[in-house]
C-alpha positions as CSV (number, residue, x, y, z in Angstrom):
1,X,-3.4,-18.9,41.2
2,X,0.1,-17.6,40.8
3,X,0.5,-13.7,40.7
4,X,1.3,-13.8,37.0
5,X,-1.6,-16.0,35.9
6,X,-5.0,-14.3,35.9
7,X,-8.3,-15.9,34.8
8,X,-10.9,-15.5,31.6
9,X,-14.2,-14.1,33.1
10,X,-16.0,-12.3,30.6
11,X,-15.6,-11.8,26.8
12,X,-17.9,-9.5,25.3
13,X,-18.9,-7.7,21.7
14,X,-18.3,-4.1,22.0
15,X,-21.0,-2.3,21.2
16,X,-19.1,0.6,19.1
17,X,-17.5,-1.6,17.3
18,X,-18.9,-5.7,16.6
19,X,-15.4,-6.5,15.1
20,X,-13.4,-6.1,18.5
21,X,-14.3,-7.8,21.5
22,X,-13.6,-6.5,25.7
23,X,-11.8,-9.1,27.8
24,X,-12.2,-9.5,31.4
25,X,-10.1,-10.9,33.8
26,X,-10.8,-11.5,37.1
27,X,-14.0,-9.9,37.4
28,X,-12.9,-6.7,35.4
29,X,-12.3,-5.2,32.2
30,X,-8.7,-5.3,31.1
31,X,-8.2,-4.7,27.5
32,X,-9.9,-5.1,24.1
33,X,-8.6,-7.1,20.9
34,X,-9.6,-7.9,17.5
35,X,-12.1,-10.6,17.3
36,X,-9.9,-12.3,15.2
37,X,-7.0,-12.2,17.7
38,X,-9.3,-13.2,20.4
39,X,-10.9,-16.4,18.8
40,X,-9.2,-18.8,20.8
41,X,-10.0,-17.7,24.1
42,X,-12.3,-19.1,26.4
43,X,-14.1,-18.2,29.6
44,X,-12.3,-19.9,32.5
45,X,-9.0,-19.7,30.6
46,X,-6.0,-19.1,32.5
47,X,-3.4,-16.8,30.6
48,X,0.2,-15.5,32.0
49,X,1.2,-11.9,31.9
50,X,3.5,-12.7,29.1
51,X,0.5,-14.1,27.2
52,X,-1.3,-10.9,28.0
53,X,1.4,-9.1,26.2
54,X,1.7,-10.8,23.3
55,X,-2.3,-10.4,22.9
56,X,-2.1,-6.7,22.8
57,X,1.1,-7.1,20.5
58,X,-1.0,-9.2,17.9
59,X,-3.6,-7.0,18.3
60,X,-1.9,-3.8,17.4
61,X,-0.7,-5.3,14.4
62,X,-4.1,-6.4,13.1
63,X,-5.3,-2.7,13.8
64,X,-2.5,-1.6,11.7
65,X,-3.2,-4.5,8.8
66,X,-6.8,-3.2,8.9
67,X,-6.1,0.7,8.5
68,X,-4.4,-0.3,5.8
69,X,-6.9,-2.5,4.4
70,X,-8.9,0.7,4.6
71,X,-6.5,2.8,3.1
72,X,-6.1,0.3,-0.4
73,X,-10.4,-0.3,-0.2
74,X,-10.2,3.1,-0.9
75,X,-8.1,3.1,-3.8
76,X,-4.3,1.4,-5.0
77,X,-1.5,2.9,-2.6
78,X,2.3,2.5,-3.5
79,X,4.0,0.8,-0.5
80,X,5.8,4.3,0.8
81,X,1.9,5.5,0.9
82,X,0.9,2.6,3.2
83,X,3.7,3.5,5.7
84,X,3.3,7.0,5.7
85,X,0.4,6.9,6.8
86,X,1.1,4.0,9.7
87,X,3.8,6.3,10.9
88,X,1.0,9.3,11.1
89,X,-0.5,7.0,13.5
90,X,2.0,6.1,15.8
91,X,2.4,2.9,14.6
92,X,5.9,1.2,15.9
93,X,8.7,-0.2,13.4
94,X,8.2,-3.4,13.8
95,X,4.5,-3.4,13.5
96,X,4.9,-1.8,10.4
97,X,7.2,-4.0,8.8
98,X,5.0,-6.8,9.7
99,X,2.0,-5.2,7.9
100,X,4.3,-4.4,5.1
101,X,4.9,-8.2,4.8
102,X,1.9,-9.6,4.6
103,X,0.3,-6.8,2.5
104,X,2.6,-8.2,-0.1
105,X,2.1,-11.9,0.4
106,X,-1.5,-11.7,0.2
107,X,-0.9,-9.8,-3.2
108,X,-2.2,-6.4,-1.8
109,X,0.5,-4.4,-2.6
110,X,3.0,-4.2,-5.1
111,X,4.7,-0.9,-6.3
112,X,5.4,-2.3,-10.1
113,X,1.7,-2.8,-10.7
114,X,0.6,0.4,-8.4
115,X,2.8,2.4,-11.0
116,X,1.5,0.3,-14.6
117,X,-1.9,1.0,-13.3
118,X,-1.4,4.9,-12.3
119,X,-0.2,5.4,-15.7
120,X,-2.8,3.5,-17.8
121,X,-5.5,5.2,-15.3
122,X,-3.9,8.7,-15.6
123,X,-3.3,8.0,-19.8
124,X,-7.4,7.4,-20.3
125,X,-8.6,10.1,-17.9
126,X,-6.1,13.3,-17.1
127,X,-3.4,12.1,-19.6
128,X,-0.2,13.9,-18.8
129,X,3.5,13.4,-20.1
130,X,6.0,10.5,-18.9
131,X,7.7,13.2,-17.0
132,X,4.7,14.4,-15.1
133,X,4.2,10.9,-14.7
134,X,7.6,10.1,-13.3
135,X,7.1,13.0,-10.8
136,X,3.6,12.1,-10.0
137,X,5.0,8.2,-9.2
138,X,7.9,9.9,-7.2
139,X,5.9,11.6,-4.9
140,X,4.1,8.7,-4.2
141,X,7.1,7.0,-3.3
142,X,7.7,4.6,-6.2
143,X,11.4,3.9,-6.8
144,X,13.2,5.4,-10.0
145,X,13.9,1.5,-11.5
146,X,10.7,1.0,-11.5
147,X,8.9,4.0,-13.0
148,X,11.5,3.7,-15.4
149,X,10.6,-0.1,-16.0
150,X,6.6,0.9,-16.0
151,X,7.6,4.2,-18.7
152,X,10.1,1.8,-20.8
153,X,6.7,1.6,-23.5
154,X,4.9,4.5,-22.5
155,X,3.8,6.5,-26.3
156,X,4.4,10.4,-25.1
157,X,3.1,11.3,-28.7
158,X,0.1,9.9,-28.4
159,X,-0.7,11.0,-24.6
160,X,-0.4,14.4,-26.1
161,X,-2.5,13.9,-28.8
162,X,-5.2,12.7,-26.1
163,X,-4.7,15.3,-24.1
164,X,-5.2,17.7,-27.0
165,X,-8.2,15.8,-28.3
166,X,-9.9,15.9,-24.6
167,X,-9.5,19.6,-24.2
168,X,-10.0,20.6,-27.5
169,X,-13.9,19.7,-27.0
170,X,-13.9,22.7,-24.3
171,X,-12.4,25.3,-26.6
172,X,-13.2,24.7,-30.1
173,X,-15.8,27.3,-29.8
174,X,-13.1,30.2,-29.2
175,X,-11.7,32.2,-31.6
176,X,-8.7,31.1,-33.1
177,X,-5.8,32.8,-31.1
178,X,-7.6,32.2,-27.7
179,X,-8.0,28.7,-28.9
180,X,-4.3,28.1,-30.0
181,X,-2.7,29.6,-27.1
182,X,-5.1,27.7,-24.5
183,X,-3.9,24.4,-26.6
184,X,-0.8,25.4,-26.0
185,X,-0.8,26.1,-22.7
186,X,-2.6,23.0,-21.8
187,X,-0.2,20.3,-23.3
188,X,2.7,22.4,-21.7
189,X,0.9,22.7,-18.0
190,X,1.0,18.5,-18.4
191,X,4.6,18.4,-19.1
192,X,4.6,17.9,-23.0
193,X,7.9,19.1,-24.5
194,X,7.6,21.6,-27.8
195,X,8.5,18.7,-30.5
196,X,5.6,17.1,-29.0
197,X,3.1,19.2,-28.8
198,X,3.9,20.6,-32.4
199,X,2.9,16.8,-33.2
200,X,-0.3,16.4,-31.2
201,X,-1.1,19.8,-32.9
202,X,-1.1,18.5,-36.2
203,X,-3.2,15.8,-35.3
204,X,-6.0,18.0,-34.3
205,X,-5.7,19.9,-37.2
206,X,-6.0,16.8,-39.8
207,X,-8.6,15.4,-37.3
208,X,-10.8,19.0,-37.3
209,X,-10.1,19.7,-40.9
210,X,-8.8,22.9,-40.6
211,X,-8.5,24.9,-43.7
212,X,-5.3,25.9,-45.2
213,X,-4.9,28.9,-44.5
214,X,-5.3,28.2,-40.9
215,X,-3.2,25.4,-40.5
216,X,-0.3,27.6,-42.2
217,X,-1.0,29.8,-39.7
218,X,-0.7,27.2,-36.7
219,X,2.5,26.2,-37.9
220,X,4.2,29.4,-37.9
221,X,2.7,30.0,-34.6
222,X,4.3,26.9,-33.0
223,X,7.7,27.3,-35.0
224,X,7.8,30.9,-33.0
């Protein structure tokens, strides 16, 4: 057998870990590779050194593929998300690019409809202003065209409103300059500019029925 060429003598399960599976050549353990990458192989097979090498190179990018796997499982990442974290573990260039490009043939990542999603989700849960938004989807990695293609619709006078509505249910018990000020504070902590809150304020106050006298006084508070 020439001194590049080394034989198939054992492939085996690994016990930690059924996915992944030891090869041996010649009598002893050499390396391990995804089960996947390893399919073809055959006890008795004769493989080349350069063969070995692109083994352990087709493994290593279906370890990356799978972290990243993990990673979306989880929950939707942007694309600058998925490499962040493959460059946290070591992974090379190449590899990464290769992950990158089939993450978005098999429809598993894409930025636009990471960003429409992170806004409807944020919008019924935590809803927040289209600047908070925008800085939220920036530190996430999203590109500025398209965060301002996903915000093109986005209704900021009615994500205060929600926002309002949604905190107003832990306050409405205070008194009513605790309860204004908190309000207040609130809408501005999620980015809401003063037109706007003044807005989503008025809302509430139609929507609670507040009596005249207090809604006069609400105003002149806000036009302060």
């Amino acid at each position: 057998m020439n001194q590049s060429e080394r034989k198939i003598t054992a492939l085996k399960a690994q016990k930690r870990n059924r996915s992944r599976v030891s090869v041996y050549l010649d009598g002893e353990y050499a390396f391990g590779l995804a089960r996947i990458v390893a399919a073809w192989l055959q006890v008795g097979q004769v493989i080349t050194d350069e063969k070995i090498a692109e083994l352990k190179a087709q493994d290593a990018g279906e370890v990356a593929y799978q972290q990243a796997l993990r990673l979306l499982n989880y929950r939707d990442r942007s694309e600058s998300e998925i490499i962040r974290s493959l460059k946290q573990r070591q992974t090379p260039e190449e590899i990464i690019t290769e992950v990158i490009a089939r993450l978005r043939r098999n429809g598993l990542l894409d930025d636009q409809r990471f960003a429409k999603d992170w806004v409807e989700n944020r919008t019924e849960f935590r809803p927040r202003s289209s600047r908070a938004l925008s800085y939220e989807l920036q530190e996430k990695g999203v590109e500025q065209e398209t965060i301002q293609q996903v915000l093109e619709s986005f209704d900021e006078d009615e994500a205060a409103y929600l926002a309002a509505k949604k905190y107003v249910r832990r306050i409405e018990n205070l008194e009513w300059p605790e309860f204004r000020q908190k309000l207040l504070g609130y809408l501005a902590r999620r980015g809401f500019q003063y037109e706007t809150t003044r807005a989503a304020i008025a809302r509430i106050q139609a929507e609670f029925k507040m009596n005249e006298s207090t809604q006069n006084t609400l105003l002149e508070e806000v036009d302060r």
